[in-house]
C-alpha positions, 0 to 999 in steps of 0.5 A: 547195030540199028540203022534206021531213025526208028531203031536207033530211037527204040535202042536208046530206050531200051537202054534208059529202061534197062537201067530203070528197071535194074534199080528197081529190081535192086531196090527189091531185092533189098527188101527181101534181103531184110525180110530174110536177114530178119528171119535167119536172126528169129526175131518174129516181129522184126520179120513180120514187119520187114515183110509188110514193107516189102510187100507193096515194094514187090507188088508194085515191081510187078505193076511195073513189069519187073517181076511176074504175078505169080513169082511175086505171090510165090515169094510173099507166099513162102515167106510169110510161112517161114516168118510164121514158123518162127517160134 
């Protein structure tokens, strides 16, 4: 347990942020589970067009600190493959 002033302090922040960045997390992986939902249903422009609103979503997790660069530009990477391999 935190004693001093400053760590009960950086405590109670942590927990505010915790709970931040649990929504967003959440609030992307929404978006991808429409992007995959889209792509189990082949429907082609229906995917693509999940994915471009997904896109910034995920971008912006990562300005944010809640997904790494290069897991976001994996993730984009790979579905826009399988969206592209609808046929």
């Amino acid at each position: 347990m935190a004693n001093t002033p400053q760590a009960k302090k950086r405590a109670r922040q942590n927990e505010r942020r915790a709970a931040v960045n649990k929504a967003r997390r959440t609030n992307i992986r929404t978006f991808l589970r429409r992007v995959e939902e889209a792509i189990a249903s082949g429907d082609q422009t229906a995917a693509a067009e999940a994915l471009k609103v997904a896109q910034p979503k995920l971008m912006r997790g990562v300005t944010k600190g809640i997904f790494h660069k290069n897991t976001v530009a994996r993730k984009v990477s790979r579905l826009n493959a399988r969206v592209k391999a609808i046929a």
